[in-house]
C-alpha positions as CSV (number, residue, x, y, z in Angstrom):
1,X,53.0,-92.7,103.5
2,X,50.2,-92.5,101.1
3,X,46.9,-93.4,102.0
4,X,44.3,-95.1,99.4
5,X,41.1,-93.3,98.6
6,X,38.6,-96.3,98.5
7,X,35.3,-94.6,98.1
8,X,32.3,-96.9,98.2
9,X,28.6,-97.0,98.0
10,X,26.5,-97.9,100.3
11,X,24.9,-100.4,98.2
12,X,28.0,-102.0,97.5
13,X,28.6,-102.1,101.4
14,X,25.2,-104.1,102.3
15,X,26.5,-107.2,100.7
16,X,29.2,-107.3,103.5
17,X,28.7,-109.1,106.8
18,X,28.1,-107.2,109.9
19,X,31.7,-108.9,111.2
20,X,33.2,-107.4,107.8
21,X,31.7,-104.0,108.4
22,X,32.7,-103.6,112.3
23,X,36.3,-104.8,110.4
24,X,36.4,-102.3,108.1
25,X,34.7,-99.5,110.6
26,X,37.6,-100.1,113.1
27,X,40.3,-99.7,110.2
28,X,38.4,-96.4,108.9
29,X,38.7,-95.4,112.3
30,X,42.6,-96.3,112.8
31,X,42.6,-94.2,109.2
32,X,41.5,-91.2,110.7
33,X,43.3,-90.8,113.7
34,X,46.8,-91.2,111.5
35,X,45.1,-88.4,109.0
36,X,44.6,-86.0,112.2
37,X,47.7,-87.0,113.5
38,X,49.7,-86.1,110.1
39,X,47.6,-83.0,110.1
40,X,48.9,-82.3,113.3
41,X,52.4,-82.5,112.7
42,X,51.9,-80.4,108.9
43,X,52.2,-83.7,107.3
44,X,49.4,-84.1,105.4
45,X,48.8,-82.4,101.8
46,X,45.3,-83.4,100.9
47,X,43.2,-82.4,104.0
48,X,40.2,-83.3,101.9
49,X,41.1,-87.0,102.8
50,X,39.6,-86.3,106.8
51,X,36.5,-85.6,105.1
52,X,35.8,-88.9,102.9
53,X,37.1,-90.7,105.7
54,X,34.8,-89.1,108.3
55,X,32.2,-89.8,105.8
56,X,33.0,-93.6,105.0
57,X,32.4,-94.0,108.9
58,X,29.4,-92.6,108.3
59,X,28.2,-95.3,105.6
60,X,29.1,-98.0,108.0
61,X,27.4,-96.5,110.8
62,X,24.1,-96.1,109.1
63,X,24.1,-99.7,107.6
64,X,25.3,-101.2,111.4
65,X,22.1,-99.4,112.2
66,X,20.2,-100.0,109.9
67,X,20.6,-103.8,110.3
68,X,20.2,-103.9,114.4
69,X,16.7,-101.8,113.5
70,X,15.8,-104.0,111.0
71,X,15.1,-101.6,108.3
72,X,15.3,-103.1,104.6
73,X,16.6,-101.2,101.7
């Protein structure tokens, strides 16, 4: 099963809505238990993709945050 890589930028991620963001959050998070989950059973080749997933949970995180402490950018 092979997984996209869709890397984005945080700037590119502000002009979603929070409702889009939680979305996309919950599906980064799905994505990441299946990558630990292949890396469990020695199915995965590119660990590296654990990493820019952890990481694109990240981005949302900070700009959910960001927004419910009202900080512009």
């Amino acid at each position: 099963m092979p997984l996209e890589v869709n890397k984005m930028k945080a700037s590119e991620l502000r002009q979603f809505t929070d409702e889009e963001l939680n979305e996309k959050l919950e599906e980064k998070k799905k994505e990441l238990m299946n990558l630990r989950f292949q890396l469990a059973l020695k199915q995965l080749d590119n660990t590296n993709l654990i990493k820019t997933c952890k990481r694109d949970i990240a981005r949302f995180m900070t700009i959910l945050t960001e927004r419910e402490l009202g900080i512009k950018r």
